[in-house]
C-alpha positions in Angstrom: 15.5 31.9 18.1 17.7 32.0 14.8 16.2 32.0 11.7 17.4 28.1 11.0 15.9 27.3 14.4 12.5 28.8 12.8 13.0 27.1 9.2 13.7 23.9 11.4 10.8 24.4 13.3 8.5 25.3 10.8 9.7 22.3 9.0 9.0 19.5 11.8 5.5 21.2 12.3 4.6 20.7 8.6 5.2 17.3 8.0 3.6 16.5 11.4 0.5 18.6 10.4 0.0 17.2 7.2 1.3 13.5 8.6 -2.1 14.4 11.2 -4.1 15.2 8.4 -3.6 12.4 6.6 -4.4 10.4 9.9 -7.6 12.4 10.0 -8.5 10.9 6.4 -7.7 7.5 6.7 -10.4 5.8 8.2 -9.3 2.3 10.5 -10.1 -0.9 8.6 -13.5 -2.3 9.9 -13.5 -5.2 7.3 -15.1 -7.9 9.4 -12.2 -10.0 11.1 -12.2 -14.1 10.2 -12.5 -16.3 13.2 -9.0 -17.7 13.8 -10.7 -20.8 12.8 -10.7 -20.0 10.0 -7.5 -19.2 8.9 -5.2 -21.2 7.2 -2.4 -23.0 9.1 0.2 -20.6 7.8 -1.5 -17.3 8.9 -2.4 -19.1 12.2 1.3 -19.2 12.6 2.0 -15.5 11.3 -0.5 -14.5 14.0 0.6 -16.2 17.0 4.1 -14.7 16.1 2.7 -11.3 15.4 0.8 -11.4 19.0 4.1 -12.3 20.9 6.0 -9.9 18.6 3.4 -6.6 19.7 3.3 -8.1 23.6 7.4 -8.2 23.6 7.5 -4.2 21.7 5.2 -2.9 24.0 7.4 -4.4 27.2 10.3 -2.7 26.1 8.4 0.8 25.2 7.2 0.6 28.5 10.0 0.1 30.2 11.3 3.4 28.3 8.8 5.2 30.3 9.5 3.6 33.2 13.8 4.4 33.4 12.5 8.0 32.0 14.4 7.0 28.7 11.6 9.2 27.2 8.1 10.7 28.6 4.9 9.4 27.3 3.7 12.2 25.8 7.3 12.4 23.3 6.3 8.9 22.7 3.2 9.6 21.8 3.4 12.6 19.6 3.0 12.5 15.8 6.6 14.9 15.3 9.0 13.2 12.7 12.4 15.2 12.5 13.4 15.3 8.6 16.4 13.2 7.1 18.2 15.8 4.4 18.2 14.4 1.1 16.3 11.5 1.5 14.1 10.0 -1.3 11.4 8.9 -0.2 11.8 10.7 3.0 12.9 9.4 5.9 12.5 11.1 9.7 13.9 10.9 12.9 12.0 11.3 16.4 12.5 11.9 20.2 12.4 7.8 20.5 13.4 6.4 17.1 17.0 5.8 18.7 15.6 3.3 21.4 13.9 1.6 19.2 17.1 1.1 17.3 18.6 -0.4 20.3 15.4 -2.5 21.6 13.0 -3.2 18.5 15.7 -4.5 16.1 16.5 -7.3 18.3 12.7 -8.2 18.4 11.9 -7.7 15.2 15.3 -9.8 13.9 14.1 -12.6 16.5 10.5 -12.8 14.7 12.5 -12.5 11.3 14.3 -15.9 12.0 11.2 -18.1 12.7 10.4 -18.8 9.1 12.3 -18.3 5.8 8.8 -17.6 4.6 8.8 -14.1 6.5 10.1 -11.4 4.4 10.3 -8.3 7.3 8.8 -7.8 10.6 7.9 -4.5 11.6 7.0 -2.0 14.3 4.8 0.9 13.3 3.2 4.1 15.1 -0.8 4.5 14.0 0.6 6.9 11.3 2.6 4.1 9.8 5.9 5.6 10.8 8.5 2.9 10.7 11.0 3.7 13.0 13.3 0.5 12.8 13.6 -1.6 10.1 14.8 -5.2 10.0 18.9 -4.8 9.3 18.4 -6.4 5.7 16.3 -3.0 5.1 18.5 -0.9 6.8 21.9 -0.9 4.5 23.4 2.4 4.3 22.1 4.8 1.7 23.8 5.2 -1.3 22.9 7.4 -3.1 21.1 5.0 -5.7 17.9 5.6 -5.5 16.3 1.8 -7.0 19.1 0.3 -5.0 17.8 2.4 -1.7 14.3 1.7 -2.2 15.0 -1.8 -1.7 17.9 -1.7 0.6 17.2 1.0 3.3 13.6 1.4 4.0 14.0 2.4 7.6 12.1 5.4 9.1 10.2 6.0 6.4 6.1 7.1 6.9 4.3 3.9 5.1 0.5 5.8 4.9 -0.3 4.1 1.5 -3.5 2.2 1.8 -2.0 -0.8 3.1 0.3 0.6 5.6 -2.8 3.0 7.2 -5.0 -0.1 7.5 -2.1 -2.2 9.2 -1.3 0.8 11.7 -4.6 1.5 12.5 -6.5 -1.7 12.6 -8.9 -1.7 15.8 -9.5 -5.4 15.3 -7.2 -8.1 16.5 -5.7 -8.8 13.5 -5.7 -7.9 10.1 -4.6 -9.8 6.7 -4.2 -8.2 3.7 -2.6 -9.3 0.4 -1.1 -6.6 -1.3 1.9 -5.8 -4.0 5.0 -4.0 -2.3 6.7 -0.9 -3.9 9.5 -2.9 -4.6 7.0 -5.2 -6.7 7.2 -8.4 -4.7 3.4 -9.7 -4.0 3.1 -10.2 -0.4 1.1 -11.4 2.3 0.9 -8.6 5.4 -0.4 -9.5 9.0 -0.8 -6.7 11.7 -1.9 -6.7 15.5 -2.9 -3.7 17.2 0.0 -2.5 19.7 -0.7 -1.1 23.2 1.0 1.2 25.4 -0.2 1.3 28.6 -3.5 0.4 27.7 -3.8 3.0 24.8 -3.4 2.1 21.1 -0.1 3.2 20.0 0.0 1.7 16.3 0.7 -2.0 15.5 3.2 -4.7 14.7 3.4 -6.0 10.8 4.7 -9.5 9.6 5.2 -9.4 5.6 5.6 -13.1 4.4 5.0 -14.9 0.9 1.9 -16.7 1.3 1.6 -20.3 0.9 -1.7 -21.5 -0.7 
């Protein structure tokens, strides 16, 4: 093995150690869920979309293991291949390219159904965002206030907020929260399953209507 194999290597196992270890400390939100009865019409509406949108992601990530596109256990796996000179960071994986190809059109689709909806996301349980909408996924710059906004796309969201939406063992989850680009946001997350084993969780970020 060459010595930039090992710096590589050494590299990936790092980030995914300490990625695990933040896991380890976050603790899944067990705020007691509202009855859907008792949610406003609005967030009724976010959560029927946000059930079809994690039933339609976990089709196609299934049907990746399926065609052998890419083994459960790659799938799975908490390793996140470092983007150079990214800020924040951003990371690859073993997958992130088929999400690229199958998410996107998902997450676009959900996009469309209200003007109200500001990005619709896929997640792992670590928050890692694999595939961003394609408003958030402009090509870096170089700018770092114009990337923050414009290409947020395989980034690792574990702030507070992004934890609790990715590891959520409820049905839903609704949050109200202020985004690092300073927008004030409403965020509603479903658990996402894999052949019957929690995988992470779809988002739905919209301005909430009171």
């Amino acid at each position: 093995m060459t010595m930039h194999s090992i710096r590589r290597s050494a590299t990936i196992l790092a980030v995914a150690c300490a990625t695990l270890a933040a896991g380890a400390r976050a603790e899944p939100a067990r705020a007691a869920t509202p009855s859907v009865e008792s949610l406003t019409a609005q967030e009724r509406e976010m959560l029927a979309l946000a059930n079809d949108f994690s039933r339609r992601c976990a089709e196609a990530m299934e049907r990746w293991i399926a065609k052998k596109e890419v083994t459960e256990e790659k799938l799975f796996s908490a390793l996140y291949y470092p983007i150079p000179k990214t800020d924040p960071p951003k990371f690859t994986t073993d997958w992130d390219r088929l999400s690229d190809r199958d998410i996107l059109p998902i997450e676009e689709a959900i996009l469309a159904k209200s003007p109200a909806i500001l990005f619709a996301v896929l997640v792992d349980r670590f928050g890692y965002l694999p595939t961003h909408n394609a408003r958030y996924s402009q090509p870096l710059t170089g700018n770092l206030a114009n990337d923050l906004v414009n290409n947020r796309t395989k980034r690792i969201f574990n702030d507070r907020t992004g934890l609790a939406a990715a590891r959520n063992e409820a049905p839903f989850l609704v949050q109200r929260y202020q985004r690092d680009t300073g927008e004030l946001l409403a965020d509603l997350s479903v658990p996402l399953y894999v052949r019957g084993v929690r995988w992470g969780a779809v988002r739905i970020g919209y301005r909430h209507l009171e």
